[in-house]
Chimera marker file (.cmm) of the C-alpha trace (Angstrom):
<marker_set name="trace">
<marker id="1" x="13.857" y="7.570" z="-2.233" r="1" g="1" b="0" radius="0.5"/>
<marker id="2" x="12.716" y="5.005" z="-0.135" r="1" g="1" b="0" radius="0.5"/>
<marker id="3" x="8.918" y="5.414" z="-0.888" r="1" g="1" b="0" radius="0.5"/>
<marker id="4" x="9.966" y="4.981" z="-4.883" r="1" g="1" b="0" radius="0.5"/>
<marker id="5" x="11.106" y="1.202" z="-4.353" r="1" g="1" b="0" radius="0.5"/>
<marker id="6" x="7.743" y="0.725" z="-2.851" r="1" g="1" b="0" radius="0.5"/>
<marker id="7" x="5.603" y="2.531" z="-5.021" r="1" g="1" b="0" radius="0.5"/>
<marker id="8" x="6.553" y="1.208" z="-7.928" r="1" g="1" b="0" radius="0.5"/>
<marker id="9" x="6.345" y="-2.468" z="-7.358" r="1" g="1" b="0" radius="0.5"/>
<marker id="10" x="2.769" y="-1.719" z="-5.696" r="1" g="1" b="0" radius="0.5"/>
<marker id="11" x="1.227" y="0.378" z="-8.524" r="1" g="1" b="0" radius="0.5"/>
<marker id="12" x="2.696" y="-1.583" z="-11.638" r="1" g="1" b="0" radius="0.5"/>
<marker id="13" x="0.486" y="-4.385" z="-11.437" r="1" g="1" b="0" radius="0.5"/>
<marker id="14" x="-2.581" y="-2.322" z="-11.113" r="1" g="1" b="0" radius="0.5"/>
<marker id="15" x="-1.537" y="0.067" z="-13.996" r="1" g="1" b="0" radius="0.5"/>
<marker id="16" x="-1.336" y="-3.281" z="-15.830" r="1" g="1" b="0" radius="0.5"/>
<marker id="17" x="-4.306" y="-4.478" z="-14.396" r="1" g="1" b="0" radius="0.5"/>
<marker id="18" x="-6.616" y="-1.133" z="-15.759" r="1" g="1" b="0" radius="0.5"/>
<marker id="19" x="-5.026" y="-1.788" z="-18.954" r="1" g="1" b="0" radius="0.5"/>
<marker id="20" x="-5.705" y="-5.381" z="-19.072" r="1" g="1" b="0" radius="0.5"/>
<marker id="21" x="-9.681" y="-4.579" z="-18.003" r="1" g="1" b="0" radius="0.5"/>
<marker id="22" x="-10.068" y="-1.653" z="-20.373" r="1" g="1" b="0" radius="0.5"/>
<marker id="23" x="-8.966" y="-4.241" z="-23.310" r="1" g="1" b="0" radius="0.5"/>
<marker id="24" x="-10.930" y="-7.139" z="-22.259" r="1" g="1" b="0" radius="0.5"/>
<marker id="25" x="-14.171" y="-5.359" z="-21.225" r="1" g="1" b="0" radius="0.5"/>
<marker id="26" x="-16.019" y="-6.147" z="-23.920" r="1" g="1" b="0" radius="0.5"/>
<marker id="27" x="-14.850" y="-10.165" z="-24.388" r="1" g="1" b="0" radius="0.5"/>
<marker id="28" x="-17.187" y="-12.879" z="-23.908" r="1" g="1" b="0" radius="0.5"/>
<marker id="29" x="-16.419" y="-15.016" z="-20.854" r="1" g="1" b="0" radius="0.5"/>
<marker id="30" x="-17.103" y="-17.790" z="-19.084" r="1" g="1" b="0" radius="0.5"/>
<marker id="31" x="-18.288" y="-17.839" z="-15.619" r="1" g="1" b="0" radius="0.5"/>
<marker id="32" x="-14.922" y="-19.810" z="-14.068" r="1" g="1" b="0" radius="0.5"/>
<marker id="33" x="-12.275" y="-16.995" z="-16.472" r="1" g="1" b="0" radius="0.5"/>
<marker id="34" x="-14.433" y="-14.498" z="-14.717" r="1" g="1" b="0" radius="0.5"/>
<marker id="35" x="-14.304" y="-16.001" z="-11.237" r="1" g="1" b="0" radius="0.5"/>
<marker id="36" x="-10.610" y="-16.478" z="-11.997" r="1" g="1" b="0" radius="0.5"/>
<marker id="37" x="-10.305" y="-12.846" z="-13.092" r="1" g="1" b="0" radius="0.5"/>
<marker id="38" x="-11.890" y="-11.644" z="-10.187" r="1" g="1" b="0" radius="0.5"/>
<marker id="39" x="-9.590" y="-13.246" z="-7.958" r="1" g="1" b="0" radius="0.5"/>
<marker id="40" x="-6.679" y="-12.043" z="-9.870" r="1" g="1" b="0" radius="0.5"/>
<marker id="41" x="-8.215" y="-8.417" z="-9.575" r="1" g="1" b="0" radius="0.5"/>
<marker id="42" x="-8.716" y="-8.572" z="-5.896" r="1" g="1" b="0" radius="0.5"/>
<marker id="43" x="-4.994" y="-9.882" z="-5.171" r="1" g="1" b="0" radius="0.5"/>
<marker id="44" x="-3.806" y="-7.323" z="-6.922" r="1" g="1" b="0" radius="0.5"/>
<marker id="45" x="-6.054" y="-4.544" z="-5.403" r="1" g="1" b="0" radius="0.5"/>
<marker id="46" x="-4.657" y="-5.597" z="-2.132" r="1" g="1" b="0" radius="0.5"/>
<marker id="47" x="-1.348" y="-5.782" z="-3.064" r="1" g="1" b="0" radius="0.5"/>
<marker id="48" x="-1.658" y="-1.782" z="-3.972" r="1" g="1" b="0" radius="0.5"/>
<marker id="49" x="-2.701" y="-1.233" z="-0.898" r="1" g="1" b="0" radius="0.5"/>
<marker id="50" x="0.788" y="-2.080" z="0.749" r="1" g="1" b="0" radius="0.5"/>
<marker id="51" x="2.062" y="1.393" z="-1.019" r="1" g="1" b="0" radius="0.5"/>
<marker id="52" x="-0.402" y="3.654" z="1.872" r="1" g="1" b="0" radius="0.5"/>
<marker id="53" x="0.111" y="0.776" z="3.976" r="1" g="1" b="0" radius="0.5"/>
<marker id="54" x="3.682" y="0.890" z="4.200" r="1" g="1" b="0" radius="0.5"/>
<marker id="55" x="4.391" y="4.686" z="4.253" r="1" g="1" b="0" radius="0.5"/>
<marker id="56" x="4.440" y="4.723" z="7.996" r="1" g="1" b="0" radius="0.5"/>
<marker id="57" x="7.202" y="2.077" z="8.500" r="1" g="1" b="0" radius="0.5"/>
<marker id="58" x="8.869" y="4.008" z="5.201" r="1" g="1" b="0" radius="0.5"/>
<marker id="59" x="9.021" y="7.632" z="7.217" r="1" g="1" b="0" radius="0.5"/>
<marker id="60" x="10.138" y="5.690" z="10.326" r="1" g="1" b="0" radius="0.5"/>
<marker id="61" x="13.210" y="3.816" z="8.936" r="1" g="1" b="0" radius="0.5"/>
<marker id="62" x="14.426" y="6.909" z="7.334" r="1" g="1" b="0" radius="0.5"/>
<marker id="63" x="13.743" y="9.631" z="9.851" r="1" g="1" b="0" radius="0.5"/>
<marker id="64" x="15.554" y="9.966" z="12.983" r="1" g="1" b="0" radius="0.5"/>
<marker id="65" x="13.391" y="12.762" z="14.674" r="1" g="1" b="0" radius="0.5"/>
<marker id="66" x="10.069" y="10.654" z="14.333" r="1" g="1" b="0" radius="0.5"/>
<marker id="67" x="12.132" y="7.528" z="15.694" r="1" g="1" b="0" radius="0.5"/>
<marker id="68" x="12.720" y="9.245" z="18.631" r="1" g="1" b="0" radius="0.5"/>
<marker id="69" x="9.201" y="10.316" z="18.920" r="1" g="1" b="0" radius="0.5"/>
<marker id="70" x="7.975" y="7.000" z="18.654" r="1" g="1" b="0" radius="0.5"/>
<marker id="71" x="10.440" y="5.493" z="21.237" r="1" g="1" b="0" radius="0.5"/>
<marker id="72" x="9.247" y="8.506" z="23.572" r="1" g="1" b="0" radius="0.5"/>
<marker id="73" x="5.879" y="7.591" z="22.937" r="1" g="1" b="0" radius="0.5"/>
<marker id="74" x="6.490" y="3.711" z="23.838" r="1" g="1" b="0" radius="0.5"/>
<marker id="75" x="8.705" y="4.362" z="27.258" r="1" g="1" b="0" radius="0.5"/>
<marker id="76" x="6.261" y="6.615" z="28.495" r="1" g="1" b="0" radius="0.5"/>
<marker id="77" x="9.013" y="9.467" z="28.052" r="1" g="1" b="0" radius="0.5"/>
<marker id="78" x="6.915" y="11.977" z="26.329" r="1" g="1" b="0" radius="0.5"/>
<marker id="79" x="7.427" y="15.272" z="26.703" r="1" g="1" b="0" radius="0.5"/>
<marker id="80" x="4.463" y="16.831" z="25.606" r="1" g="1" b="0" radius="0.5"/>
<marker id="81" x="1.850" y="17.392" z="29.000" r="1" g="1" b="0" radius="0.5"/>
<marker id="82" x="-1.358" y="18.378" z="28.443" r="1" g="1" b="0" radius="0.5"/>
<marker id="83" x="-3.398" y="20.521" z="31.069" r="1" g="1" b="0" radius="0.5"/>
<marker id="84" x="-6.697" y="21.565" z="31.814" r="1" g="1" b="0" radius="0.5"/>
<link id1="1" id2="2" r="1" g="1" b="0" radius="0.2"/>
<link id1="2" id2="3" r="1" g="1" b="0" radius="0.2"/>
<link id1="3" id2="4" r="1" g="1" b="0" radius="0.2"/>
<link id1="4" id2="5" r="1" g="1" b="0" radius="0.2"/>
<link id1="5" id2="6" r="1" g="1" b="0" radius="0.2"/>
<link id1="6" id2="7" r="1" g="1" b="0" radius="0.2"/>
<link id1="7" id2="8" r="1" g="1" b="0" radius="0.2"/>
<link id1="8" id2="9" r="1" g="1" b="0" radius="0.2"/>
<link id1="9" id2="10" r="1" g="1" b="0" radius="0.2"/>
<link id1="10" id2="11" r="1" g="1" b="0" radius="0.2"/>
<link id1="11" id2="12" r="1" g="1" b="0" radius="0.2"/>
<link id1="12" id2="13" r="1" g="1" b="0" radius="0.2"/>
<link id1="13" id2="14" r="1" g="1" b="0" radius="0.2"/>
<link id1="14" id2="15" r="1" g="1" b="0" radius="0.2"/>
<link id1="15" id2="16" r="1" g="1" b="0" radius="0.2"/>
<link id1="16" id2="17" r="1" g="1" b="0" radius="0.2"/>
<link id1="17" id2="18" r="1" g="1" b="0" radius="0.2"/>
<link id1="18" id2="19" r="1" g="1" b="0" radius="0.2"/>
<link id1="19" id2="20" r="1" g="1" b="0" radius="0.2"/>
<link id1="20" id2="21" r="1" g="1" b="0" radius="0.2"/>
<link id1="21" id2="22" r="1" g="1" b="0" radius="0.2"/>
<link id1="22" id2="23" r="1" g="1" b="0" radius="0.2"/>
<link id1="23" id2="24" r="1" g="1" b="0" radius="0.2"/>
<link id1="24" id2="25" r="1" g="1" b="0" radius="0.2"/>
<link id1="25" id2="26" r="1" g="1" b="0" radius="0.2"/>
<link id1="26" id2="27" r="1" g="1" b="0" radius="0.2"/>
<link id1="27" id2="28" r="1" g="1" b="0" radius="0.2"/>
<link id1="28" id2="29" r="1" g="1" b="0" radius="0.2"/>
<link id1="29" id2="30" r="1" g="1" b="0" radius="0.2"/>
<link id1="30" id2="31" r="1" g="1" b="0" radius="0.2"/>
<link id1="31" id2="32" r="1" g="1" b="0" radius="0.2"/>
<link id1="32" id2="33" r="1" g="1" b="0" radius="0.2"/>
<link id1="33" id2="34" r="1" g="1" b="0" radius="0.2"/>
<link id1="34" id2="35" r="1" g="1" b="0" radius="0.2"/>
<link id1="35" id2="36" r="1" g="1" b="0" radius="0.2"/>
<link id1="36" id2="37" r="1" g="1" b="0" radius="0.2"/>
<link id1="37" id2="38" r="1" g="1" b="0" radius="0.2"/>
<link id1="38" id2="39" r="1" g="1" b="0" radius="0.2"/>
<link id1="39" id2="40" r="1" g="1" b="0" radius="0.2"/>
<link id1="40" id2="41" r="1" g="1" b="0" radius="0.2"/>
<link id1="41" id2="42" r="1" g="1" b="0" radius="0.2"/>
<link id1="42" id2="43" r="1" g="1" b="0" radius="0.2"/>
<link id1="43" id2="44" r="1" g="1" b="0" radius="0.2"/>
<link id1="44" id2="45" r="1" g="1" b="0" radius="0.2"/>
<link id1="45" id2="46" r="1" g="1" b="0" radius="0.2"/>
<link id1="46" id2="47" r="1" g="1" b="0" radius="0.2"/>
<link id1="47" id2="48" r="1" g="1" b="0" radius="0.2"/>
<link id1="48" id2="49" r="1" g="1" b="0" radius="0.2"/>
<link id1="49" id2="50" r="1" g="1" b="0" radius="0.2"/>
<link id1="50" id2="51" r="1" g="1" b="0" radius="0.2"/>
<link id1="51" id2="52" r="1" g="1" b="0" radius="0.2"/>
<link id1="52" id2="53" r="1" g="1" b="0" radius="0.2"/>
<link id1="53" id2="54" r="1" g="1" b="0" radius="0.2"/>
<link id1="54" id2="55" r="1" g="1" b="0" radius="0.2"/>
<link id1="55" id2="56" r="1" g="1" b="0" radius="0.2"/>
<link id1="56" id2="57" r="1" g="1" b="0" radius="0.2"/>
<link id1="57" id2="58" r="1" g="1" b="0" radius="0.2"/>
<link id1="58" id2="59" r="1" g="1" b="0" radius="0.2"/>
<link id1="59" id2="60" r="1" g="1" b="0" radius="0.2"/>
<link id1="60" id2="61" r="1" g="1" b="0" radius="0.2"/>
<link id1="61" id2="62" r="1" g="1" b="0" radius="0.2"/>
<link id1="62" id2="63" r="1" g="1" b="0" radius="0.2"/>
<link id1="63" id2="64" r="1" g="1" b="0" radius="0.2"/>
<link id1="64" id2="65" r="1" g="1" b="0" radius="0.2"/>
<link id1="65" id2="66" r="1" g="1" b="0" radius="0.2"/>
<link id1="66" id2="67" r="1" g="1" b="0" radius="0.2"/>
<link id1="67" id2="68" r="1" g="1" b="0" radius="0.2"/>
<link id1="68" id2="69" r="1" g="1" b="0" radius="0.2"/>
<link id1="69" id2="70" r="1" g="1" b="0" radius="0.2"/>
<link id1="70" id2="71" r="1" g="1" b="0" radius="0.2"/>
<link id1="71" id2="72" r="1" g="1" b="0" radius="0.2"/>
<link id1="72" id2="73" r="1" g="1" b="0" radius="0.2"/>
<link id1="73" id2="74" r="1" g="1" b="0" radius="0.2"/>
<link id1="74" id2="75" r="1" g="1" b="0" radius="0.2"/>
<link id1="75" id2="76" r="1" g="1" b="0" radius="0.2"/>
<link id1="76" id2="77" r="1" g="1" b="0" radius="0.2"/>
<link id1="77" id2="78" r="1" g="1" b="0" radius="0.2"/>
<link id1="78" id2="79" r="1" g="1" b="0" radius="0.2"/>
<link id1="79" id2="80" r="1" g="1" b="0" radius="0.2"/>
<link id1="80" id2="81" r="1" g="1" b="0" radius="0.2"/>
<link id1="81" id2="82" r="1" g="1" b="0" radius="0.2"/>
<link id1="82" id2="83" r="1" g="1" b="0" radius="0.2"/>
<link id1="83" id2="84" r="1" g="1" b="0" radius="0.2"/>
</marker_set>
């Protein structure tokens, strides 16, 4: 449930930014709308990146086993030995 409020205000924008490319592809432009586009583009490219980004920090909010992994991990309490 969790990963649905951040998917969908990550992948929005881009699905509206493919549409918005595929329409305007063949347009003639000036160099600075371009420039400006480009920026646009980029900001929003990034900002669908926060979706993989944040998936992590999703799965440890809402799961209790990995939280106590983690904290096992960090206090030097693991439990798992490795020999050789």
């Amino acid at each position: 449930l969790w990963q649905t409020f951040v998917a969908i205000p990550a992948f929005i924008p881009y699905a509206a930014l493919l549409i918005y490319s595929s329409i305007t592809a063949n347009w003639s432009k000036s160099a600075e709308y371009v420039a400006w586009e480009n920026v646009f583009a980029e900001t929003i490219r990034l900002l669908s990146y926060t979706f993989f980004s944040t998936q992590f920090y999703v799965t440890l909010i809402s799961s209790q086993g990995i939280r106590k992994q983690v904290r096992a991990v960090f206090t030097g309490k693991n439990s798992v030995s490795v020999t050789t």
